[in-house]
C-alpha positions in Angstrom: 0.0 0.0 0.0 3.1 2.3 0.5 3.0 2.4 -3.4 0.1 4.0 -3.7 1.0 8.1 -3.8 4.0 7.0 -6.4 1.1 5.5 -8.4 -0.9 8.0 -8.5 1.9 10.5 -9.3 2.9 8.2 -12.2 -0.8 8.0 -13.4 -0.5 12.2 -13.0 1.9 12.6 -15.4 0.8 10.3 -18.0 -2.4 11.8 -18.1 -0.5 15.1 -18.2 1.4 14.0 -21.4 -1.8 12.2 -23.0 -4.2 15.4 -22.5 -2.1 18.1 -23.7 -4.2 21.2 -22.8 -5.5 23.1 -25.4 -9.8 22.4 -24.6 -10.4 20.3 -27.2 -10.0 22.9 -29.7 -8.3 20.6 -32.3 -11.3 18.2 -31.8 -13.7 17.0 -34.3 -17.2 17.8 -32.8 -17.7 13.8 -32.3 -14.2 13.5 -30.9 -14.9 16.5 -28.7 -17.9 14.9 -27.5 -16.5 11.0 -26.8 -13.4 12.7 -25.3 -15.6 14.6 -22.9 -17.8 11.5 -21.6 -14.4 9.8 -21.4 -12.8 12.4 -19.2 -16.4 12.3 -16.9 -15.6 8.1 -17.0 -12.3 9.1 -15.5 -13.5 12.1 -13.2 -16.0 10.2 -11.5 -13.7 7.3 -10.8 -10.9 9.7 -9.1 -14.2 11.5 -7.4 -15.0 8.4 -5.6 -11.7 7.8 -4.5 -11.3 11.5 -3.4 -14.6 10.9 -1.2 -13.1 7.8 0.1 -10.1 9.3 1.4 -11.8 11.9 2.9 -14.0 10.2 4.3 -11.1 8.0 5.9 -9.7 11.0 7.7 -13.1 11.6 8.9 -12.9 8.3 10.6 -9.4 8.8 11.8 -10.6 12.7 13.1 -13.8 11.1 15.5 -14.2 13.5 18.3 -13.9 10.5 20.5 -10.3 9.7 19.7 -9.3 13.1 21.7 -5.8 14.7 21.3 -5.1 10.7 19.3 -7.6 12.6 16.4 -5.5 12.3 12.9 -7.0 16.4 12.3 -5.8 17.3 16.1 -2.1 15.5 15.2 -1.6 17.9 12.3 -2.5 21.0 13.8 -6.4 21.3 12.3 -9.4 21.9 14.8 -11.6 19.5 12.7 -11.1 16.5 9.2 -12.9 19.5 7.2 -9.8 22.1 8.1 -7.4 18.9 7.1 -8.4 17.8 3.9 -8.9 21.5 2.8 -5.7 22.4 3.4 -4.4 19.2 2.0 -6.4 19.5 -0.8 -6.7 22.9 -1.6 -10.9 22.9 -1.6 -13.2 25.0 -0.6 -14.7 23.9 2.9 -18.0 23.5 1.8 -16.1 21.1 -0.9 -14.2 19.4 1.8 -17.6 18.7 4.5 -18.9 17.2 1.2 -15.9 14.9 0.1 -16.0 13.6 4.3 -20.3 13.2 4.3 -20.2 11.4 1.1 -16.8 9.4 2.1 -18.7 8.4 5.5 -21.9 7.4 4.2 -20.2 5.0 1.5 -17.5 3.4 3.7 -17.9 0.0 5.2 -17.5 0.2 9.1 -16.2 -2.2 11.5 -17.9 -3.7 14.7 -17.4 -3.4 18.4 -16.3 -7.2 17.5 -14.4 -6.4 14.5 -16.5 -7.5 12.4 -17.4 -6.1 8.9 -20.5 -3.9 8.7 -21.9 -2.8 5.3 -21.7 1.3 4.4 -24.9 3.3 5.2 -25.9 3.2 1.2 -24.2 0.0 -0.2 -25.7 0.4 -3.2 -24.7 4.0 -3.9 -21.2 3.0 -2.6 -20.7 0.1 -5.0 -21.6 2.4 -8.0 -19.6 5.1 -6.9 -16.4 3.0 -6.4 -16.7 1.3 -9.4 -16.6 4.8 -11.6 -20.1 4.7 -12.5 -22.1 7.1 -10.1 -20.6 10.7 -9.8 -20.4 12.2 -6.7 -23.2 14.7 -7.3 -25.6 11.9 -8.1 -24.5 10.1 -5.3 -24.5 13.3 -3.0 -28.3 13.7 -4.1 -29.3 9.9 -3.1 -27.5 10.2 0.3 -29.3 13.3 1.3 -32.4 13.1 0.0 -33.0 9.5 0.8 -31.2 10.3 4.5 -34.1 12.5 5.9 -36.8 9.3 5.7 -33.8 6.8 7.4 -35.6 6.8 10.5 -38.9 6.1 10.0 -38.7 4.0 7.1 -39.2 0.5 6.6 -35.7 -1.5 6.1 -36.7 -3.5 2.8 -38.3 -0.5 1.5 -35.5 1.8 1.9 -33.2 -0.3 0.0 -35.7 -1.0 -2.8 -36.0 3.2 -3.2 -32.1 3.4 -3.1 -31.6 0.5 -5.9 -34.2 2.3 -7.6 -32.6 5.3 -7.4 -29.2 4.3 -8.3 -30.6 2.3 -11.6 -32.2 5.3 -12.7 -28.8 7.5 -12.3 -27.0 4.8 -14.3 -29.7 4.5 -16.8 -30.7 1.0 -16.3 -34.4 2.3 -14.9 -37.7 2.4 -16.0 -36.7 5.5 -17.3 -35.3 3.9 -20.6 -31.5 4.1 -21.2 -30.6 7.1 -20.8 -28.6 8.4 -17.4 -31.1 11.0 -15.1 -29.0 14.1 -14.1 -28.3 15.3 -11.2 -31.2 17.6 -10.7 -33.7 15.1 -12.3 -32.7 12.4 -9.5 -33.0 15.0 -6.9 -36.6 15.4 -7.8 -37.4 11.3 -8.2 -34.8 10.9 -4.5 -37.3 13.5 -2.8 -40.9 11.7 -4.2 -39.0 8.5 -2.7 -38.4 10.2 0.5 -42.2 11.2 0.5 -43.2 7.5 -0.3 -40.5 6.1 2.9 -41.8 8.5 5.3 -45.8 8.8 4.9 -46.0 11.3 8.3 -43.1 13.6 6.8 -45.3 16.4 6.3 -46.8 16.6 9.7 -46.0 18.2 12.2 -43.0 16.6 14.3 -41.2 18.4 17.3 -38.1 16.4 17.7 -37.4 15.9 14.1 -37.8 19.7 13.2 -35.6 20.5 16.5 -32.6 18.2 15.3 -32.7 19.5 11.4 -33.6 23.7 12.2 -30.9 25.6 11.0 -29.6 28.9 9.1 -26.8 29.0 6.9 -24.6 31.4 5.1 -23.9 30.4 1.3 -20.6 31.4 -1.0 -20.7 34.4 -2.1 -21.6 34.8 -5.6 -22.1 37.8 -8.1 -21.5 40.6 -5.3 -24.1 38.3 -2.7 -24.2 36.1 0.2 -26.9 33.7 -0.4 -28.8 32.7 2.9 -30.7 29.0 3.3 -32.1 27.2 6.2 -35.5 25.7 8.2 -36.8 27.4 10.7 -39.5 25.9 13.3 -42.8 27.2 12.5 -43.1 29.7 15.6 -39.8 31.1 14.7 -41.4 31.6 11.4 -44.7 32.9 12.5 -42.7 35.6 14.2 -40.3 36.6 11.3 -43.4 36.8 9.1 -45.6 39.2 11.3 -42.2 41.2 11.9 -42.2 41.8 7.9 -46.4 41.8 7.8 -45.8 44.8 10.4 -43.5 46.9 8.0 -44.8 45.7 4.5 -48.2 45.3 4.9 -49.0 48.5 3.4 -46.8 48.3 0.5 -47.9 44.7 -0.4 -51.7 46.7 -1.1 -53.2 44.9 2.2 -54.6 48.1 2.7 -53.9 51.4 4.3 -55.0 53.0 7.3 -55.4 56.3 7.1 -55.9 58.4 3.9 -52.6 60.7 4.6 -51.0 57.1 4.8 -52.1 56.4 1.2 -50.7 59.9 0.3 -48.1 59.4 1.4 -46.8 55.6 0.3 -47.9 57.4 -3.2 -45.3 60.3 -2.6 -42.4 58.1 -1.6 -42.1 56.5 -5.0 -41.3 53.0 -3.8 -39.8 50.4 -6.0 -38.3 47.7 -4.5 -39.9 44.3 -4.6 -41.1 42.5 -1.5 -38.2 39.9 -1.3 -35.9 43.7 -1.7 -38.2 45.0 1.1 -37.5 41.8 3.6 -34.0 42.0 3.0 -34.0 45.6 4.4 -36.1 44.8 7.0 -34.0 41.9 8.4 -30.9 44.6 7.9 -32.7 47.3 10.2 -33.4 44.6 12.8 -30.3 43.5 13.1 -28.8 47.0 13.6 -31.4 47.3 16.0 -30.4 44.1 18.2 -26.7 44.5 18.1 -27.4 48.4 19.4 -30.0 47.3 22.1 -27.7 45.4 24.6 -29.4 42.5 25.2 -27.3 40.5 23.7 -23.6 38.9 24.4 -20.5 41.4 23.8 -17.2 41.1 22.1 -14.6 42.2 24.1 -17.1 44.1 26.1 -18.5 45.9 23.1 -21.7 45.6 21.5 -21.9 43.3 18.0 -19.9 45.1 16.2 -18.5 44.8 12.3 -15.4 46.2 11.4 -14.7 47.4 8.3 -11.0 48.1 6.9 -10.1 50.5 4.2 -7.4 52.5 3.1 -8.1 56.2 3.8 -6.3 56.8 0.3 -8.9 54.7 -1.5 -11.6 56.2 0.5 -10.8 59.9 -0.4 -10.0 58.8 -4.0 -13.1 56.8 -4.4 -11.3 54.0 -5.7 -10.7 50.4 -4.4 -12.7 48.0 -1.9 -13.3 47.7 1.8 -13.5 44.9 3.8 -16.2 43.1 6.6 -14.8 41.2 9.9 -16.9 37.9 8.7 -17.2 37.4 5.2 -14.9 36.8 2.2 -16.4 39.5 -0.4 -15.0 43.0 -0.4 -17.5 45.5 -0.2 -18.1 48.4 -2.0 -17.1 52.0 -0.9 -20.1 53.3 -1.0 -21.2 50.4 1.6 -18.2 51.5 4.0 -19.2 54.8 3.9 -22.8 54.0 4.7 -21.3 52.0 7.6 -18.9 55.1 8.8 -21.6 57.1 8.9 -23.7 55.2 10.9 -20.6 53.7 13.0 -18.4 56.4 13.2 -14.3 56.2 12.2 -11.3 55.1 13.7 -8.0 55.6 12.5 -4.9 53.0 12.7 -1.5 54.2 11.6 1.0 51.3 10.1 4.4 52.1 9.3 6.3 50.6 6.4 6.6 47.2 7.8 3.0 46.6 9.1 3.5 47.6 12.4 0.6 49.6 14.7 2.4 53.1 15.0 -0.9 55.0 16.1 -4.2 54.2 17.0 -6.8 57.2 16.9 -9.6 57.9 19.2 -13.0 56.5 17.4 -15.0 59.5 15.9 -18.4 60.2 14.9 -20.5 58.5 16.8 -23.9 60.0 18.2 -24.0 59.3 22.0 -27.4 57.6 22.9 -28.3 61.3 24.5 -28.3 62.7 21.0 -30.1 59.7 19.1 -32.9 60.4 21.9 -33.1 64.1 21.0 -33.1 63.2 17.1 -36.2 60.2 17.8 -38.1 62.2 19.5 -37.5 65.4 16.6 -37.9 62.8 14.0 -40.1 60.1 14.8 -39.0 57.6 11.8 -37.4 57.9 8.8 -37.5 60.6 7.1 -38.7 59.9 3.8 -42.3 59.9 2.7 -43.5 56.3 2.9 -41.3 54.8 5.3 -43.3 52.9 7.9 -39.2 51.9 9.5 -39.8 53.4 13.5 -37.3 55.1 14.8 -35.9 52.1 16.5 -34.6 50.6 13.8 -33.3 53.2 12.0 -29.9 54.3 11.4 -28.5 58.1 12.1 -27.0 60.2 9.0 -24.9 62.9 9.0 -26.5 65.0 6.4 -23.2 67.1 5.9 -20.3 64.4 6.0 -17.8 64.6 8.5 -15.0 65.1 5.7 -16.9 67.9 4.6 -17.1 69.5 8.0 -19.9 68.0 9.0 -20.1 68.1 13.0 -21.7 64.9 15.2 -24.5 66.8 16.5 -28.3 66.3 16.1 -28.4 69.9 14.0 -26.6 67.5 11.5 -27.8 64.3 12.1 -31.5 62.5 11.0 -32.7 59.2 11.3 -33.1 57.3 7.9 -33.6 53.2 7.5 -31.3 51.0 6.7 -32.5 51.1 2.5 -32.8 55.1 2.4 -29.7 55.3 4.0 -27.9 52.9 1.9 -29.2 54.7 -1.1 -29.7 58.1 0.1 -26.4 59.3 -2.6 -28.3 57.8 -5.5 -31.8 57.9 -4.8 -32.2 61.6 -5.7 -34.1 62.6 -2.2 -32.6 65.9 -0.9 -31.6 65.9 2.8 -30.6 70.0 4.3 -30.7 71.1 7.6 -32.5 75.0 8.3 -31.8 76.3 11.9 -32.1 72.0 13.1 -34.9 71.2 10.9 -35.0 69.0 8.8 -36.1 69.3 5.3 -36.8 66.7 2.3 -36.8 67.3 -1.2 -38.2 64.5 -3.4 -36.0 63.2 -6.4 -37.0 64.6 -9.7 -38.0 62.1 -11.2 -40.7 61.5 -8.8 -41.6 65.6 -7.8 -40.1 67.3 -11.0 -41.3 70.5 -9.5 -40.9 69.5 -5.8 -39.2 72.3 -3.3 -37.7 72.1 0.3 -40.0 71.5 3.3 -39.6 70.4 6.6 -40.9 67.0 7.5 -41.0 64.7 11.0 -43.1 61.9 12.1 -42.7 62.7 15.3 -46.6 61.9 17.1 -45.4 65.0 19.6 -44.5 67.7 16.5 -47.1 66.8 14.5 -49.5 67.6 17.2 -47.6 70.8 17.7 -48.6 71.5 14.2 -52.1 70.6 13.9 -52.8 72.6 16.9 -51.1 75.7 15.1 -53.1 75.1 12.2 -55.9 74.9 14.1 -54.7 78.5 15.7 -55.0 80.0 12.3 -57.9 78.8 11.1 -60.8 81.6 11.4 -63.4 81.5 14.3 -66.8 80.0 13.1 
């Protein structure tokens, strides 16, 4: 078995000198196209192997082997970390390569004797080249959620079934099912195993609840999960509260209507939730109920250059996530946050460390909440809460951190409030709105709150110069 990485290495380089790289650009189309199911013949062999091995260090990495753990003996806190760094994957890539490894690996006994894998057929197809991982990936997980509750005999009838189908020997006719047509055959199997899947079930819903955070892709981070149904209830009457009225449920009051007319409002509802999540958020880490890092709120720290900020070129970048974001997201996130200045000297070393700047005390976002009741622009149901505090003349414009220059705006407004066209100016500590051309091409200045308090103030004036009956 020592033999085995000089194998492989031979094996790398006479597949290096056989496919020259060029794409199959001096192919014949028919050449191009055997070539390619050739290569896949080939791929999905090494693809089993790769799960294999990871799924070996898995074995050797089990929490119950302590400090003995094969990950913990190279200096990796879990098998993932060790065959990503071996491997040069992604981590998603790597959990993948040790899930699919486990589930198709033969076990051994308290008594040392042999035990079947989890999915023996799967795991004979996929070691003998003729499954890929993908399809095997989809019977695995699919199949997986009806394990417990379904009957023994019948379980391995759906895998076979599943398997022949993926290999084209089906009722399906000859040709192989892809990937995503197997996931939808491997899911009405997993209906068929577990006939009570549907209904409601506490403990199963408990073990499989979860939120995750994708890879990003095209300037996103997608977001996936399950969420127990009261956890659900609550997220959707938390958006029902804010959207309600822009979803056409209905308005309450006729200057409501007016109103939600004047703002313009474009963004779709699944745009909408986004920046309602966003706001509530904000609002959580700021409200101090929840745990501290390093005896600071939930904070994200953003890096940038001061040179690519004041030349508006370049990217920042988020404690937490891969993906650079833009500048105009760092300032959004400086003016809300405030700055802080770090000082390196040619070699990287900390050589000053500035005061943090800009940020409104919680004195001064009481005075502006109870001056400005909400955001600011027409429309907005966001309460003051969960709204965000601008600084309508920026700081590097002279801009001072003082509620004469500060107004509360929602996360989206605020976000957009460079591009959106809406005017923001400041008369004697006022505030005053213009709408974006497009919307008001003749629209002027005029001050605006949604304070309950001021806007009684000016009803009762109105009311003062109205003439007696």
């Amino acid at each position: 078995m020592t033999g085995i990485p000089d194998a492989l290495e031979q094996l790398r380089s006479t597949l290096g000198e056989v496919l020259r790289f060029d794409g199959g650009a001096r192919l014949s189309d028919d050449d191009l196209i055997t070539a390619m199911r050739a290569l896949e013949s080939l791929g999905r062999l090494i693809d089993a192997h790769r799960a294999a091995f990871a799924g070996e260090v898995g074995e050797r990495s089990r929490a119950e082997l302590g400090d003995q753990r094969l990950s913990t003996r190279r200096g990796c806190r879990s098998a993932a970390e060790l065959v990503e760094r071996v491997t040069q994957v992604s981590a998603f890539e790597a959990r993948r390569r040790i899930s699919l490894g486990s589930a198709t690996r033969a076990r051994v006994g308290f008594s040392g004797e042999s035990i079947d894998p989890e999915f023996p057929a799967v795991a004979a197809a996929l070691a003998a080249g003729e499954l890929g991982s993908d399809a095997a990936g989809t019977i695995i997980r699919e199949l997986d959620r009806a394990r417990s509750h379904a009957d023994r005999l019948a379980f391995a009838a759906a895998e076979q079934a599943l398997v022949a189908e993926a290999l084209g020997r089906g009722d399906g006719g000859p040709v192989r099912c892809t990937s995503d047509e197997l996931r939808v055959q491997a899911q009405a199997w997993s209906t068929f195993l577990d006939q009570d899947g549907r209904e409601p079930d506490d403990e199963r819903a408990m073990r499989r609840r979860g939120l995750r955070l994708g890879r990003a892709r095209d300037g996103l981070i997608p977001l996936s999960g399950e969420l127990m149904p009261e956890v659900a209830a609550r997220l959707t009457r938390l958006f029902d509260a804010h959207l309600s009225p822009r979803a056409g449920l209905g308005f309450h009051t006729d200057d409501e209507r007016a109103s939600f007319a004047e703002s313009g409002e474009q963004r779709t509802a699944d745009q909408q939730r986004h920046d309602v999540l966003a706001a509530a958020l904000d609002t959580a880490a700021r409200s101090g109920e929840h745990p501290t890092i390093g005896g600071a709120a939930p904070t994200v720290l953003v890096s940038v250059r001061a040179a690519d900020l004041a030349a508006s070129r370049g990217v920042a970048h988020a404690d937490g996530v891969d993906l650079p974001i833009s500048l105009r997201a760092a300032r959004h996130m400086i003016c809300t946050g405030g700055t802080q200045s770090i000082v390196f000297d040619d070699d990287g070393r900390v050589i000053r460390l500035g005061s943090p700047e800009r940020c409104f005390t919680p004195h001064q976002r009481r005075a502006i909440t109870v001056r400005d009741g909400g955001c600011l622009i027409p429309g907005c149901s966001v309460p003051a809460a969960w709204c965000e505090i601008h600084h309508v003349i920026p700081d590097a414009d002279g801009g001072p951190t003082h509620p004469d220059n500060g107004v509360l705006l929602c996360w989206f407004h605020h976000r957009t409030i460079d591009t959106s066209g809406w005017g923001i100016r400041m008369q004697r500590g006022v505030p005053h709105i213009r709408p974006p051309a497009w919307l008001d091409p003749g629209g002027g200045w005029r001050p605006v709150t949604k304070s309950p308090t001021r806007l009684a103030d000016q009803r009762d004036r109105r009311r003062e110069k109205q003439p007696a009956a």
